[in-house]
N, C-alpha and C positions, 0 to 999 in steps of 0.2 A: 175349744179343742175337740175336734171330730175324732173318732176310735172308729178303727176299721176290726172287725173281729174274723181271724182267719182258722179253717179247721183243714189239716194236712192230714192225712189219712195213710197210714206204712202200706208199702207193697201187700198188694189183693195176688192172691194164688187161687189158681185155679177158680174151680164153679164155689169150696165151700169161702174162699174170700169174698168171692162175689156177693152171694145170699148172706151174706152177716154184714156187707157193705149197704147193702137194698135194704136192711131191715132196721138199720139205727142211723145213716145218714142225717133223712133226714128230720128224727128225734134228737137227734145232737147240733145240728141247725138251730131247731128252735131252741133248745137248753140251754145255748150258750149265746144266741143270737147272733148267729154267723153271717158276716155279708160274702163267704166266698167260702168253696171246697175246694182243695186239691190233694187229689190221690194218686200213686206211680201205681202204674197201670201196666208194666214189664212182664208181669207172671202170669198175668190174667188171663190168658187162653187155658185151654180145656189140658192141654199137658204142662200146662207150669211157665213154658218158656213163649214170653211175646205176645202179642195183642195183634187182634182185627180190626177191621172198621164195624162190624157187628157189634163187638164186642163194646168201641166205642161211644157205637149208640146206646147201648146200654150205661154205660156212667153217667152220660150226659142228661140221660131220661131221668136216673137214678136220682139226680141233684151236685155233680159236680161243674167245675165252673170252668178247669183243667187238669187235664193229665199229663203228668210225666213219666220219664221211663229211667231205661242206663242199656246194659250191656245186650239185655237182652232184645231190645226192640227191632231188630228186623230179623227176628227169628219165622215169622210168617211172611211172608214177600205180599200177600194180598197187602198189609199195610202202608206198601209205598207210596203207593200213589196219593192213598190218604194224607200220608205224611206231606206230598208234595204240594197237597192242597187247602191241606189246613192248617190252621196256628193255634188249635185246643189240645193239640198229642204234642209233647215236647222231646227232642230227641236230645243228648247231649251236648253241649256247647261245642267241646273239644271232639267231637267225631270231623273227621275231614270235611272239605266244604262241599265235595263231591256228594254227599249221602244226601238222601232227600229229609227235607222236614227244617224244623229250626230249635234254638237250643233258646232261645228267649221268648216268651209269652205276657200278654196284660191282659187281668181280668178288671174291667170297670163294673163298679161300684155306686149305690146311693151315696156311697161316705169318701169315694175318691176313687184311682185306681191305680194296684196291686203290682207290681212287673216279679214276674219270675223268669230265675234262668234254673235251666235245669244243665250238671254239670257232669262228669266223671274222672272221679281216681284213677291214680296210673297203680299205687303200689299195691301188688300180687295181684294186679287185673290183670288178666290174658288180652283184652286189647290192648294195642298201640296208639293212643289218641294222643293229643296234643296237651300243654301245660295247663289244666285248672286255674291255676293261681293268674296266669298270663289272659287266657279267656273272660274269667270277671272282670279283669280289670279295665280291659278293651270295652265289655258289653256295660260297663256300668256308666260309663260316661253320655252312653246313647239312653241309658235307663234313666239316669237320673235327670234329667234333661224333661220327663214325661211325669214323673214321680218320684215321692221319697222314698212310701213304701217299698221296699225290696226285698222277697223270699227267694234264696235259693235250695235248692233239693240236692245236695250233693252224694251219688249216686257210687258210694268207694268200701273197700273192704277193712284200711283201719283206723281207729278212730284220731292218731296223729293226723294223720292227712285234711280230714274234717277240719277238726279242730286249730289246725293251723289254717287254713280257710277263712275260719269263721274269725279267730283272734289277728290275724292281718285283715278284716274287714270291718271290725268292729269299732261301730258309728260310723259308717258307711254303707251297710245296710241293716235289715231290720231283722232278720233270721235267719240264719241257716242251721236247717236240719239233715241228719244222714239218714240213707236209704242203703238197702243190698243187704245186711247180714239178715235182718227179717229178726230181729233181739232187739226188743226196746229198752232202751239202757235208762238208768234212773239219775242222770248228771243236765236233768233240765236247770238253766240259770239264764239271768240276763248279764252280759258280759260288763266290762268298767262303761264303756262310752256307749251303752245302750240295745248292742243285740242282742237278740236271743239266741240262745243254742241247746240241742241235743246230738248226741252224739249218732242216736238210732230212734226212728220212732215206731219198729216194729214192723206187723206183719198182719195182715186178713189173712186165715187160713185156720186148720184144725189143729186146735193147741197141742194134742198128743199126737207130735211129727216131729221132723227134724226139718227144719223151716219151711216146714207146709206141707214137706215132702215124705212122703213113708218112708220109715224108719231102715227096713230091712236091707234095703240094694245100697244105701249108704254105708251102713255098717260093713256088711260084705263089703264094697270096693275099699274102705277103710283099713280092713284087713287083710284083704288079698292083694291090694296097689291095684287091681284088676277092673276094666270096667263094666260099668254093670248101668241099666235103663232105669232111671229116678222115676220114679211117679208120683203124681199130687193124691195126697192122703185126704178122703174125704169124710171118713171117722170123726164123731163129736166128742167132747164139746166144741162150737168154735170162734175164735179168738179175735176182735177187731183193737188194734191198736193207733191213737196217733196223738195229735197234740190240739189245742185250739192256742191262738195267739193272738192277744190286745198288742195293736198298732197307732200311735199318735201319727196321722196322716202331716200334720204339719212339721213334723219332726223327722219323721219317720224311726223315730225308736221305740223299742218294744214296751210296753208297761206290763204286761204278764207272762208267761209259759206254763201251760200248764199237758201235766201227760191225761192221756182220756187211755182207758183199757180195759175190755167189756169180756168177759168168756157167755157164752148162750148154750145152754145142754138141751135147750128143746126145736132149734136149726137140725137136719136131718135130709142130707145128700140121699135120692133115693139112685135104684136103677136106671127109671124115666130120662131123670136130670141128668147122669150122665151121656143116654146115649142121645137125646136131646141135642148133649154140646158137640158131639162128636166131631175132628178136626176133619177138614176135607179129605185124606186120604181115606177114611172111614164112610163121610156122607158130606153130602154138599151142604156148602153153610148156606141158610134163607135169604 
């Protein structure tokens, strides 16, 4: 019996998810003997919302294997092309078929290979995308066909929607975990017929924020209904959150879940670093 061992990694915010992602990847690799990373890569840009192909290179350098995203991913437009061109950035399944990128990825393996689909919630999301539940079920039959193992990243705001996801897929695929609130929740389990599930697996970013993001302009729009400009909080200590997962590649069902969740007080966002990242209307990215 081959074991594929997988480390999923919560939504990276900003520059301080990044540098807490760079600096225990890949120490958590060898720890747990991981034959693959995957991280959702949505926030990762220098304001919170969306990802580069810069940015890209950088996970990739980092030690991940794939990325995936949700609501936010074409919030930078430089990404699209990337999206058009490669199959390591995952865009949501159910986004129109018109958007560039694709919603199903495979990372191969010494021990097999991996298919992920990365997905998204309808309920209280502001997109309009198409049925989740109707999306896997289409993409599974081309997956399973390649593979048993199956991760998906379901990218939704509550944890019914998840959860019925993952309990209508169970022993049919191998995991699914939720992504977007940036709360890693403590309801890791393997399901009756063999998947795995969480409901959240958290967040890269500085632990004192309000998911990732400074505290102040939330609270203000909170209170006033008024809107007001979020920013990524780069205040220590800071937080990496996600899961590592044992996979029976001939089964494809789960043997373990387990949550991983690190705070670090001596990571330290300076000035530099940020203007460094600065998004194109500021300075040209390299």
């Amino acid at each position: 019996m081959a074991i594929i061992s997988v480390l999923c990694i919560g939504d990276v915010v900003g520059i301080p998810g990044r540098m807490i992602f760079q600096k225990y990847v890949q120490r958590l690799k060898e720890q747990f003997s991981c034959d693959a990373v995957i991280v959702n890569g949505e926030n990762a840009a220098h304001d919170g919302r969306g990802i580069t192909p810069k940015i890209m290179g950088f996970f990739k350098h980092a030690g991940a294997n794939l990325v995936t995203s949700g609501n936010h991913i074409f919030a930078k437009r430089e990404i699209y092309q990337y999206l058009a061109e490669h199959t390591d950035l995952l865009r949501p399944l159910n986004f129109p078929g018109a958007c560039p990128g694709v919603g199903v990825g495979f990372i191969p393996t010494s021990n097999g290979t991996i298919g992920v689909i990365n997905v998204q919630g309808r309920v209280f999301m502001r997109e309009h995308v198409g049925c989740p539940f109707k999306a896997v079920e289409s993409a599974l039959t081309f997956i399973k066909s390649k593979t048993n193992c199956v991760i998906i990243d379901m990218h939704a705001e509550t944890s019914s929607e998840k959860m019925g996801l993952a309990v209508l897929n169970d022993g049919k695929i191998s995991l699914l975990y939720g992504t977007h609130t940036h709360v890693q929740t403590a309801d890791e389990r393997i399901l009756p017929k063999g998947t795995a599930f969480i409901t959240d697996i958290g967040m890269c970013g500085s632990l004192n924020s309000m998911i990732g993001m400074k505290a102040t302009p939330i609270i203000e729009s909170l209170v006033t209904q008024m809107p007001h400009r979020f920013e990524v909080e780069t205040a220590g200590p800071l937080l990496l959150s996600g899961i590592v997962v044992r996979i029976d590649t001939e089964s494809g069902k789960a043997q373990s879940i387990e949550r991983i969740r690190i705070v670090d007080e001596t990571l330290k966002v300076t000035p530099e670093d940020d203007a460094h990242d600065a998004p194109r209307s500021r300075r040209p990215l390299s």
